[in-house]
PADRENBA-620204 format. One line per field, with one value per atom (N, C-alpha, C, O, CB): residue in three letters; atom name; x, y, z. Coordinates in Angstrom, 2 decimals, always signed. Glycine has a CB too. Layout:
# residues N
aa = c(Ala, ...)
at = c(CA, ...)
xx = c(X, ...)
yy = c(Y, ...)
zz = c(Z, ...)
END
This chain:
# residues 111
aa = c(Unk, Unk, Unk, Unk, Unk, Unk, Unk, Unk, Unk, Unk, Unk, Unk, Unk, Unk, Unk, Unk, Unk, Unk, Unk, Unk, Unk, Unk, Unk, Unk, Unk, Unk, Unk, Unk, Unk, Unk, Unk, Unk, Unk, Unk, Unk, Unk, Unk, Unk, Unk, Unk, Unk, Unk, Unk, Unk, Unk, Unk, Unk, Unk, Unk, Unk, Unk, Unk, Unk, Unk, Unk, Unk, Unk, Unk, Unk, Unk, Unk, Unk, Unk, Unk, Unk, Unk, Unk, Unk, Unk, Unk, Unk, Unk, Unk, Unk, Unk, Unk, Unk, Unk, Unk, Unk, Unk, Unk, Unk, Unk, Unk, Unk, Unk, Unk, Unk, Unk, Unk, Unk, Unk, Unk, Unk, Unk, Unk, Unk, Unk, Unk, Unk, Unk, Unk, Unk, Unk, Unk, Unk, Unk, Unk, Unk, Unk, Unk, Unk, Unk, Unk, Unk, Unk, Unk, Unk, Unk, Unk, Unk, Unk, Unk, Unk, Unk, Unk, Unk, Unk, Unk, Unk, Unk, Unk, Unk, Unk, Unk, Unk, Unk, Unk, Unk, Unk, Unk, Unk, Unk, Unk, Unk, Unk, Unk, Unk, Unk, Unk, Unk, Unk, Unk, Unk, Unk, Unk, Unk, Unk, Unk, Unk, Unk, Unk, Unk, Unk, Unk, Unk, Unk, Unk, Unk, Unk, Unk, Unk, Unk, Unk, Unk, Unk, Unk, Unk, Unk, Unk, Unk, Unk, Unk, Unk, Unk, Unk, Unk, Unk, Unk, Unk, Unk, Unk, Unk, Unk, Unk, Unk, Unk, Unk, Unk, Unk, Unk, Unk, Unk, Unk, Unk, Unk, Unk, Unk, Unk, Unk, Unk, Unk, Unk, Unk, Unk, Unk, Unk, Unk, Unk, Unk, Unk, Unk, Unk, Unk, Unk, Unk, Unk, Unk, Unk, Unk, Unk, Unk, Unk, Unk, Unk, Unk, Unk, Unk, Unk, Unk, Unk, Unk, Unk, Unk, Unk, Unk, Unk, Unk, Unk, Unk, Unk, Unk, Unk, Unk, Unk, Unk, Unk, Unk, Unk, Unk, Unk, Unk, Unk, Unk, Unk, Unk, Unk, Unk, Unk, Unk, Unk, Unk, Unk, Unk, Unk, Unk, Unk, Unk, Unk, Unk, Unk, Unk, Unk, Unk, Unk, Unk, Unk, Unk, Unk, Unk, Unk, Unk, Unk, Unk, Unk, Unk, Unk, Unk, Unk, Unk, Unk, Unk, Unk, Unk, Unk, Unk, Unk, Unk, Unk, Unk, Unk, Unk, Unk, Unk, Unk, Unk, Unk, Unk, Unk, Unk, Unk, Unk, Unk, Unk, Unk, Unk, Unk, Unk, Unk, Unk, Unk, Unk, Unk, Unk, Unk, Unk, Unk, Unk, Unk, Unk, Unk, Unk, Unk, Unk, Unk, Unk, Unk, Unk, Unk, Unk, Unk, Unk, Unk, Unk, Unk, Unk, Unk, Unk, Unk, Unk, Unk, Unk, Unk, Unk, Unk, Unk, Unk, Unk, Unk, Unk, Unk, Unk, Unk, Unk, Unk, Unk, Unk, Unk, Unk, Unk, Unk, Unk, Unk, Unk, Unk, Unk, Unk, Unk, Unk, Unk, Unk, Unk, Unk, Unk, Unk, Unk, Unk, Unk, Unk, Unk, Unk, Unk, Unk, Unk, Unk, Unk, Unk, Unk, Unk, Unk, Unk, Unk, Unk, Unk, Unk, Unk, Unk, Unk, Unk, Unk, Unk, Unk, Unk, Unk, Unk, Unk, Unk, Unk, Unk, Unk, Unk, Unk, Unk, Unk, Unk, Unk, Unk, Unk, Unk, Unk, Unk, Unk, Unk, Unk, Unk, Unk, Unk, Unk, Unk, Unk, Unk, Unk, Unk, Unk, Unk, Unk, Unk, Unk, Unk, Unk, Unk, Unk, Unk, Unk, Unk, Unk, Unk, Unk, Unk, Unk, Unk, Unk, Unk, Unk, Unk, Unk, Unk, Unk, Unk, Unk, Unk, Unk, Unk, Unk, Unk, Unk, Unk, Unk, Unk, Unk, Unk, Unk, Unk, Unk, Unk, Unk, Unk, Unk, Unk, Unk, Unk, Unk, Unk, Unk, Unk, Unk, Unk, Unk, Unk, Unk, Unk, Unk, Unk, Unk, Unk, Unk, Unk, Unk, Unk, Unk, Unk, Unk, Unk, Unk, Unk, Unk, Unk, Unk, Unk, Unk, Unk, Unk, Unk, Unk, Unk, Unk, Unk, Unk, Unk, Unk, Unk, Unk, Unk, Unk, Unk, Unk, Unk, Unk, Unk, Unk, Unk, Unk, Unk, Unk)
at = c(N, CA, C, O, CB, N, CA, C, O, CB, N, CA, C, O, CB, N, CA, C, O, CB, N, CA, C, O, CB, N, CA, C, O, CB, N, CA, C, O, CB, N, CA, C, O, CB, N, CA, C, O, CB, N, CA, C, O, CB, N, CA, C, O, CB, N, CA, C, O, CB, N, CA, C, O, CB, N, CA, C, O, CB, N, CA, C, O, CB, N, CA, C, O, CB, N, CA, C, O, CB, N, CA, C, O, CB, N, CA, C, O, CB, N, CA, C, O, CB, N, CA, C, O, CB, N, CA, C, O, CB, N, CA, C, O, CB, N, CA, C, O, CB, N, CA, C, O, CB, N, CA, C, O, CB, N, CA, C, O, CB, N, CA, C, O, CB, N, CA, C, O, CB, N, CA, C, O, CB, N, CA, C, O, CB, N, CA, C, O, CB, N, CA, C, O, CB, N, CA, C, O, CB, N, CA, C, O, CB, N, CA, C, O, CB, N, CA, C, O, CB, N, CA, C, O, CB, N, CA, C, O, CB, N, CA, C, O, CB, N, CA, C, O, CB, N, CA, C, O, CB, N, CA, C, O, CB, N, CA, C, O, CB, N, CA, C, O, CB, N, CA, C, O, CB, N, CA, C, O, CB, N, CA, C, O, CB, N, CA, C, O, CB, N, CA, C, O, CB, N, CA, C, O, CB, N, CA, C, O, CB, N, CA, C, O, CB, N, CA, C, O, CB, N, CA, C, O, CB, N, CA, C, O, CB, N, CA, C, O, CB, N, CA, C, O, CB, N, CA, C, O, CB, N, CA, C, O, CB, N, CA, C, O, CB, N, CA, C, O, CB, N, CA, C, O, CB, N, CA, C, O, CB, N, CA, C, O, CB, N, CA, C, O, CB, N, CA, C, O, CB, N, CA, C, O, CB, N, CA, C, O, CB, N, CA, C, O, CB, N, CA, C, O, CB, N, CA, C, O, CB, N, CA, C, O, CB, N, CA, C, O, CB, N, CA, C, O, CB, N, CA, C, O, CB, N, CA, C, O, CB, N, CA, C, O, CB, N, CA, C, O, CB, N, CA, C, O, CB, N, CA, C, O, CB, N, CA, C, O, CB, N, CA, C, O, CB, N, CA, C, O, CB, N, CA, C, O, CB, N, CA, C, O, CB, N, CA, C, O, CB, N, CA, C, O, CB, N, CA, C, O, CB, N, CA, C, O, CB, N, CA, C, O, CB, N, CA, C, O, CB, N, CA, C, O, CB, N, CA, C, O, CB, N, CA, C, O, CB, N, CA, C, O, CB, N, CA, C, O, CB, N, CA, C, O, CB, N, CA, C, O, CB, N, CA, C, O, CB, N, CA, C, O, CB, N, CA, C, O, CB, N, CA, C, O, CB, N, CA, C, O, CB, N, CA, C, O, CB, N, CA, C, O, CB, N, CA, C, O, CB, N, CA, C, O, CB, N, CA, C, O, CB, N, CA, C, O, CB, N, CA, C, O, CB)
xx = c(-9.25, -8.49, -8.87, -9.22, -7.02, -8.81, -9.07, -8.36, -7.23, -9.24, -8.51, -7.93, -6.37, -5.43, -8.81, -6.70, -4.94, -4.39, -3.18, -4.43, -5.06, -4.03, -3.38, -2.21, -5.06, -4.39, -4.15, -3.01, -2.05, -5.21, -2.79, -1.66, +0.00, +1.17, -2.22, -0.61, +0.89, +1.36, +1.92, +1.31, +0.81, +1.09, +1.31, +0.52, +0.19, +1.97, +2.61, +1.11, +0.45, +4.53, +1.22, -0.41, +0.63, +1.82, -1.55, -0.17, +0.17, -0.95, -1.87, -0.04, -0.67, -1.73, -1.85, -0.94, -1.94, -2.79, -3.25, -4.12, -4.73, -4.39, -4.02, -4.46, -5.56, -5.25, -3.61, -6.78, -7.83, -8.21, -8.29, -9.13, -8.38, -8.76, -10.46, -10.86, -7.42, -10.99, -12.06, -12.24, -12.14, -13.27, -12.48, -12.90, -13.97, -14.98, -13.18, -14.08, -14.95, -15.54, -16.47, -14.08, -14.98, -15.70, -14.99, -14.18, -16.33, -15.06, -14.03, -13.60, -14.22, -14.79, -12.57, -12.78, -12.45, -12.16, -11.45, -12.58, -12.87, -11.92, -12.35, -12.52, -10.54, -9.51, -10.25, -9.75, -8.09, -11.36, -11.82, -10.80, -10.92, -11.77, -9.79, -9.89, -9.99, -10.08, -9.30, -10.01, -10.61, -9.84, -8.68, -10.69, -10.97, -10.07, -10.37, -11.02, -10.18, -10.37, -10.13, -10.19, -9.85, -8.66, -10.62, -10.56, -10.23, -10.83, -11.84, -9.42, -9.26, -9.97, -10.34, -8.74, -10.15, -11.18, -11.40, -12.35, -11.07, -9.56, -9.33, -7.96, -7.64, -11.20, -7.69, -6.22, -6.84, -7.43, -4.60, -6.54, -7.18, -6.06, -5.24, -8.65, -6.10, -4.93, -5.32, -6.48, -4.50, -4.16, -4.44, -3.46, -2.54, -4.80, -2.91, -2.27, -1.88, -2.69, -3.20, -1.61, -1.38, -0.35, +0.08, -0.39, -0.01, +0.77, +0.30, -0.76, +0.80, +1.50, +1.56, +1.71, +1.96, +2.27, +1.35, +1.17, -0.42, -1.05, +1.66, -0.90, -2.56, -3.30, -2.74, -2.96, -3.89, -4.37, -5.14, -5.19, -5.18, -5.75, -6.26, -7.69, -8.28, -6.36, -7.91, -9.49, -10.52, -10.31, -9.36, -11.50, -12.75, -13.67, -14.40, -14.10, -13.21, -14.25, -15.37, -15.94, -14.35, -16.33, -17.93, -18.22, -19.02, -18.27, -17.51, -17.79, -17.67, -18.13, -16.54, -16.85, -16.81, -15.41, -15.03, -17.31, -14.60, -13.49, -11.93, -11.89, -13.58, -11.02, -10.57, -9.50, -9.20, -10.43, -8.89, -7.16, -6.22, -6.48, -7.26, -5.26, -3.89, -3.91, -3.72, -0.89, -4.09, -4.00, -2.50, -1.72, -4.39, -2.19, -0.66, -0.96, +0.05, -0.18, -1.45, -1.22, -2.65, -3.57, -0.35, -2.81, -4.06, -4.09, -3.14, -4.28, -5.01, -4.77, -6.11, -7.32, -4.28, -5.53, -6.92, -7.12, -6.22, -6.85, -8.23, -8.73, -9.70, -10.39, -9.14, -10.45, -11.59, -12.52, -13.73, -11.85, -11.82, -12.74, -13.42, -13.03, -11.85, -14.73, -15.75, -15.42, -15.96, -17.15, -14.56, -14.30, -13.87, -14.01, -13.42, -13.53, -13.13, -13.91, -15.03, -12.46, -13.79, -15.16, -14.34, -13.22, -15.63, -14.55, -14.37, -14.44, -15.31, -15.77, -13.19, -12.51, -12.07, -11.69, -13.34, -12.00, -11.22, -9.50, -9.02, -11.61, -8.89, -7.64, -6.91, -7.07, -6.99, -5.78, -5.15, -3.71, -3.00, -5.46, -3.33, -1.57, -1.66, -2.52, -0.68, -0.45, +0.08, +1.10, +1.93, +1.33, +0.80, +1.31, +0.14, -1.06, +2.73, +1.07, +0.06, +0.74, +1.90, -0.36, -0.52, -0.48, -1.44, -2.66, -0.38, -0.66, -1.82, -2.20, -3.10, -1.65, -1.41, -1.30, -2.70, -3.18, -0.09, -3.30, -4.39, -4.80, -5.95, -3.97, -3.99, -4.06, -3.60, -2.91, -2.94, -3.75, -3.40, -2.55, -2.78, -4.27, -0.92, +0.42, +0.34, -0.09, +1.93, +1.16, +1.75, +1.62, +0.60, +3.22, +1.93, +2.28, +1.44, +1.63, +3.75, -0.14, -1.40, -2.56, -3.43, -2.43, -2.36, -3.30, -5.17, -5.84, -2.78, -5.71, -7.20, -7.69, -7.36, -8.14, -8.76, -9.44, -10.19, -11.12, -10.24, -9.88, -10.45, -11.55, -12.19, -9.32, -11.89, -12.28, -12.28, -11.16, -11.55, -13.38, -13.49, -14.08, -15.21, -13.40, -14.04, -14.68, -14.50, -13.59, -14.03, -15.93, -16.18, -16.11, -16.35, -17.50, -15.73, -15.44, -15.27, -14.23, -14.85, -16.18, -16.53, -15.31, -14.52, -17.23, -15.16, -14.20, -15.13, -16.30, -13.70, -14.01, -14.16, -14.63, -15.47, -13.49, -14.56, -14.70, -14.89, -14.04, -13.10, -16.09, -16.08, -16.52, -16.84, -14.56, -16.47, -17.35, -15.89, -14.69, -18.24, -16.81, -16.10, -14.65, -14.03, -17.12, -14.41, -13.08, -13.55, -14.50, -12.15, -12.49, -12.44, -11.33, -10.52, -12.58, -11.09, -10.01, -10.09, -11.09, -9.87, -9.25, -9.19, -8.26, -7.10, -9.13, -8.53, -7.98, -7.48, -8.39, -9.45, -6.28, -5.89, -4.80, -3.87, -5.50, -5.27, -4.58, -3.23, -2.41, -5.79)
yy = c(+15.02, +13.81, +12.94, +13.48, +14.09, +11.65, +10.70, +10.75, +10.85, +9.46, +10.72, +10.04, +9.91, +10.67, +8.11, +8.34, +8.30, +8.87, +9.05, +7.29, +9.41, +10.25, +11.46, +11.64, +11.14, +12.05, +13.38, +13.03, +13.74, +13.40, +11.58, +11.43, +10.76, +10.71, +10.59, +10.38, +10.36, +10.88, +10.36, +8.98, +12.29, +12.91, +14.32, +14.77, +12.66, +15.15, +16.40, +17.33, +17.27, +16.49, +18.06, +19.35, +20.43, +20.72, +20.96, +20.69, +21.64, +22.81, +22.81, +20.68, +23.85, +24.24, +24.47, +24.31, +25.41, +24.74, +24.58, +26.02, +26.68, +22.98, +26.29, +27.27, +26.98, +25.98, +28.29, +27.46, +27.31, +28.69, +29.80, +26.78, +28.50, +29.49, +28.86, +27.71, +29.71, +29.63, +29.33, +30.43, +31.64, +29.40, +29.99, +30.88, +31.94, +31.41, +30.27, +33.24, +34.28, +35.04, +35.84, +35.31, +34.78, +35.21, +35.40, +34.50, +36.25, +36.49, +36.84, +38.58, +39.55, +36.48, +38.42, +40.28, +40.52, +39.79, +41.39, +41.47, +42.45, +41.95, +42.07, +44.38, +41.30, +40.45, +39.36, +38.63, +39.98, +39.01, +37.57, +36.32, +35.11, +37.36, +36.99, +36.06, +35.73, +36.68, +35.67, +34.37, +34.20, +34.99, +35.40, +32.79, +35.12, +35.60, +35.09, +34.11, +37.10, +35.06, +34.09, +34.85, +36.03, +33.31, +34.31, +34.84, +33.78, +32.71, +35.52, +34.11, +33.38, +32.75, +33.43, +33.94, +31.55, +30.79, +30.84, +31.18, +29.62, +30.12, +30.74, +29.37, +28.44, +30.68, +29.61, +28.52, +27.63, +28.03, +29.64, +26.27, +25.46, +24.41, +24.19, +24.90, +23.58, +22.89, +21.78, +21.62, +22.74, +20.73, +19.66, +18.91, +19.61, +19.91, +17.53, +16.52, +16.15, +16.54, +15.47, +15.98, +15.45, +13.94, +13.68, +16.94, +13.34, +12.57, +12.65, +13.10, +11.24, +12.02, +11.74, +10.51, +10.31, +12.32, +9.42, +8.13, +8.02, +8.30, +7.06, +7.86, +7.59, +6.51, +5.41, +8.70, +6.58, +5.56, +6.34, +7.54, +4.58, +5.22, +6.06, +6.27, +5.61, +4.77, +7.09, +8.07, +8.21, +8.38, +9.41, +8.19, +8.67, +10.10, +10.27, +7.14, +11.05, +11.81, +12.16, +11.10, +11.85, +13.00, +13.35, +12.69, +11.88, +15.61, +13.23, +13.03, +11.58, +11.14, +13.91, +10.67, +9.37, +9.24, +8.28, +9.37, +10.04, +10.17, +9.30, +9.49, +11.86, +8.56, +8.17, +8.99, +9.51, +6.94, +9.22, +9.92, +9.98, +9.97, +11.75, +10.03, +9.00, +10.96, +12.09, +8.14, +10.68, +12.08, +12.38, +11.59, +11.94, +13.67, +14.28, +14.26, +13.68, +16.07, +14.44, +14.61, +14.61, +15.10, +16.00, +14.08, +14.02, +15.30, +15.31, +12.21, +16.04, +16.28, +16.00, +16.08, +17.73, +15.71, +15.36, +16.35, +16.76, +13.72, +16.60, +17.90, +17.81, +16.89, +18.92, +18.52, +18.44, +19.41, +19.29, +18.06, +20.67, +21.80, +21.10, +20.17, +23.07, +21.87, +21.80, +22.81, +22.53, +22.22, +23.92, +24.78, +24.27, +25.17, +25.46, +23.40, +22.89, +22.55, +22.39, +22.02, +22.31, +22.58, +21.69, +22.18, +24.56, +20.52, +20.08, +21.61, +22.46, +18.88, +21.68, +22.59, +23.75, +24.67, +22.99, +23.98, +24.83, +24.66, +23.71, +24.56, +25.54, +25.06, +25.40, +26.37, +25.31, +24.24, +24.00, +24.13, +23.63, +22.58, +24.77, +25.08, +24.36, +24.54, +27.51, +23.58, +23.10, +24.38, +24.87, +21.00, +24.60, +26.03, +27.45, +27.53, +26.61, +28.40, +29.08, +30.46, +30.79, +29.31, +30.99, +31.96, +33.22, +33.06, +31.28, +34.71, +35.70, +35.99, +36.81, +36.85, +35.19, +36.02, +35.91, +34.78, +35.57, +36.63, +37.14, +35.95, +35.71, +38.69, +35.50, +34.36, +32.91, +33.04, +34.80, +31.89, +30.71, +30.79, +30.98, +29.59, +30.58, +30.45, +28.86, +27.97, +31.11, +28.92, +27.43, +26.77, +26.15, +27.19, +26.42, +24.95, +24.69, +24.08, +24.98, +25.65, +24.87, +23.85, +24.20, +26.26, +23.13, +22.28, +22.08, +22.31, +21.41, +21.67, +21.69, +20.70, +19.76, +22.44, +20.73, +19.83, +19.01, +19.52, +20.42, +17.70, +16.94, +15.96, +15.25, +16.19, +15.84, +14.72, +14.75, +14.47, +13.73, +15.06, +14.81, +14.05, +14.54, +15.25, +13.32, +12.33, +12.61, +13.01, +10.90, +12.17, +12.33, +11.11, +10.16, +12.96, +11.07, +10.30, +9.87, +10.05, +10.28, +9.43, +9.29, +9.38, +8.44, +8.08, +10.15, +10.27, +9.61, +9.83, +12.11, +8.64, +8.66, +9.46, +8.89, +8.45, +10.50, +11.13, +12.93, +13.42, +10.73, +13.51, +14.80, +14.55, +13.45, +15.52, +16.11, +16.19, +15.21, +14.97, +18.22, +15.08, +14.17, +14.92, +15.86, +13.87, +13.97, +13.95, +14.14, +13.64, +12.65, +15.13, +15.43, +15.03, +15.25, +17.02, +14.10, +13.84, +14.54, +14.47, +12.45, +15.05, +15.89, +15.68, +15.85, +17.17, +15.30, +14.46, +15.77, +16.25, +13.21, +16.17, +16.87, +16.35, +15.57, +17.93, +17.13, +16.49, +17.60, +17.42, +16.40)
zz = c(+5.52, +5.47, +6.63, +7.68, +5.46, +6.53, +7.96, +8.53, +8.04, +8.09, +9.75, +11.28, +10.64, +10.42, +11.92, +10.47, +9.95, +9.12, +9.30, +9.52, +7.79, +6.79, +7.93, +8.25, +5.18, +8.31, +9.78, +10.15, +9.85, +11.34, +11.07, +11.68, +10.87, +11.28, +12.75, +9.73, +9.19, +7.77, +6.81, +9.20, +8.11, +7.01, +7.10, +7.94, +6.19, +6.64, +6.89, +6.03, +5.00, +6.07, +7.16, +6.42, +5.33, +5.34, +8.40, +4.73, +3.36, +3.48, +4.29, +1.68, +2.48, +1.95, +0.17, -0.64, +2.73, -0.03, -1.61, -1.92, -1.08, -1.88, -3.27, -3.15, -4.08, -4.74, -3.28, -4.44, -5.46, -6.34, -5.80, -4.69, -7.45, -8.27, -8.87, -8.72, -9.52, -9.33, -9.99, -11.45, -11.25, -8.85, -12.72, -13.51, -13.26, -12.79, -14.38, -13.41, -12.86, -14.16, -14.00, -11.81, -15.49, -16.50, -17.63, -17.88, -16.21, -18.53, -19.59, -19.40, -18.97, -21.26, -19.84, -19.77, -21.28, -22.23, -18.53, -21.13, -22.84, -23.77, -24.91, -22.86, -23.70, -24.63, -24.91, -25.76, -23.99, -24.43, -24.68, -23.88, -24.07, -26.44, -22.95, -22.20, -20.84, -20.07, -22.46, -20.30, -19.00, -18.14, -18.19, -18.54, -17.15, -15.79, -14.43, -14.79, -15.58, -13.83, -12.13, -11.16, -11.23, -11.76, -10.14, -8.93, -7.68, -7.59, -8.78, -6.93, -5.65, -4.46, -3.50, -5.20, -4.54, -3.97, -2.66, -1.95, -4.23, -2.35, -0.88, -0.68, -1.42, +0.52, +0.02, +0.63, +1.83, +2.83, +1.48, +1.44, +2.38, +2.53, +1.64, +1.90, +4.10, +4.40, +3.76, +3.37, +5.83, +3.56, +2.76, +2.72, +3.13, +1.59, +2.40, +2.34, +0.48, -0.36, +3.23, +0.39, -1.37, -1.82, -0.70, -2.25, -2.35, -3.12, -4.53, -4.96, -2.63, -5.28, -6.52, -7.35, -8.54, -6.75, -5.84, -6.32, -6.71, -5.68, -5.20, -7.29, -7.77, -8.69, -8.74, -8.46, -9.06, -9.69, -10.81, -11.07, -8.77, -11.41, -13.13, -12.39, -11.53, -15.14, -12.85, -12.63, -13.41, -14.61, -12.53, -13.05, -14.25, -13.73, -12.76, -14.44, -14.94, -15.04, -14.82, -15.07, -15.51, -14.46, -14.53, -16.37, -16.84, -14.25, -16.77, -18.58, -18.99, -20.04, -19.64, -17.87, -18.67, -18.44, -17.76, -20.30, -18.90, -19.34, -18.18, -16.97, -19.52, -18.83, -17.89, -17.84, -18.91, -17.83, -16.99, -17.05, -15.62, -14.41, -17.53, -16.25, -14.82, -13.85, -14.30, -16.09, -13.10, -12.23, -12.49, -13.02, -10.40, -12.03, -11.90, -10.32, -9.93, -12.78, -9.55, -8.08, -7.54, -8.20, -7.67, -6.37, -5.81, -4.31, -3.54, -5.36, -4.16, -2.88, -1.71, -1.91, -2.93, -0.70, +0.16, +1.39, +2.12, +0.83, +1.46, +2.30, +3.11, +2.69, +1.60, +4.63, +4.45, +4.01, +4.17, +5.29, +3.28, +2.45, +1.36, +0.65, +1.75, +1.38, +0.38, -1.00, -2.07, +1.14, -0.90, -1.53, -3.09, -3.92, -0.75, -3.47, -4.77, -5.55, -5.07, -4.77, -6.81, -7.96, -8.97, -9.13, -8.65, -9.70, -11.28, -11.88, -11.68, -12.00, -12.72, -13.65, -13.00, -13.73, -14.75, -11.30, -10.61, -10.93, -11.54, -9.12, -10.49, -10.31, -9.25, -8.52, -11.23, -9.17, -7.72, -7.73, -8.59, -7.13, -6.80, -7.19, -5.35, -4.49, -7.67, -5.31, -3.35, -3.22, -3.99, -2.98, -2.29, -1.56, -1.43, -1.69, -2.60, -0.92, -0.80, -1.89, -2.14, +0.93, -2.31, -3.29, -3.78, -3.91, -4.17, -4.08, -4.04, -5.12, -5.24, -3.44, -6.62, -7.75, -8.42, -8.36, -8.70, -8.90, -9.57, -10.79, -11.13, -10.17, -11.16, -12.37, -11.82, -10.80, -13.72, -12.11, -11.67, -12.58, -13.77, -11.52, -11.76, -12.54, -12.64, -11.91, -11.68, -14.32, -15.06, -14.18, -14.47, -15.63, -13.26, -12.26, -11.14, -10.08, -11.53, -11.92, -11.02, -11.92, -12.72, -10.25, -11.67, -12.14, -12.15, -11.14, -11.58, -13.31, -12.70, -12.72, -13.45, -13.21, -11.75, -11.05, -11.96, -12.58, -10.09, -12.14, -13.09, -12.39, -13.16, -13.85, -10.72, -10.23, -8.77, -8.34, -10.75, -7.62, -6.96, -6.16, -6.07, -6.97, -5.62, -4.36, -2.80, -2.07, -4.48, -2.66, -1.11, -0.81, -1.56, -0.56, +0.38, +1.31, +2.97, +3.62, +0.94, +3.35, +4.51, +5.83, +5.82, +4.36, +6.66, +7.86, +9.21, +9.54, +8.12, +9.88, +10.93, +11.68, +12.38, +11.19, +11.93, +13.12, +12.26, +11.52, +14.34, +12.60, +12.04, +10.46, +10.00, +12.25, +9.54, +9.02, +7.08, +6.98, +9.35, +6.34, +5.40, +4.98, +5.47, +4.01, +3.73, +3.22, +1.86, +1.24, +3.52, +1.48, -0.40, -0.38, +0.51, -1.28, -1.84, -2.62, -3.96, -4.68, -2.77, -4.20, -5.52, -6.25, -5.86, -5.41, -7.36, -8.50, -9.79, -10.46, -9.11, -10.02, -11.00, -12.11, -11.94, -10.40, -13.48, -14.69, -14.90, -15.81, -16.22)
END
């Protein structure tokens, strides 16, 4: 996050999942990316996709981890459970973005 988001904004953390394959039910399974500090709101603006695609975010969060991936998913808080529970969202959209001071800024855009 920049300089000023840093200073007027309360740090969080977030947690990331990433898909890791299928298991024998045929369905997906996940593994834990890692918990990284971060800032968020839920005021945003409409977004565009890698695909084109436009769509109104549910919550943005801003970080300076690299750890996040389009179609990861992101729960705010921190968490150990093995599956990304209902009320994490995935990553529809990220942007870099240049920081003042030190290394950049991710904004991460989820539906």
């Amino acid at each position: 996050m920049s300089l000023v988001r840093g200073y007027f904004a309360n740090l969080d953390k977030a947690t990331i999942w990433r898909a890791s394959g299928i298991d024998v039910n045929g369905d997906s399974s996940y593994s834990i990316i890692g918990v990284v500090d971060c800032t968020h709101t839920t005021n945003t603006a409409l977004q565009t996709d890698s695909k084109g695609r436009e769509f109104r975010p549910a919550f943005a969060i801003y970080t300076k981890s690299p750890l996040a991936q389009e179609g990861d998913y992101i729960l705010i808080g921190e968490s150990t459970a093995v599956e990304p529970p209902t009320e994490a969202r995935q990553v529809r959209r990220i942007a870099t973005a240049a920081a003042m001071i030190g290394t950049p800024d991710y904004d991460i855009f989820v539906s």
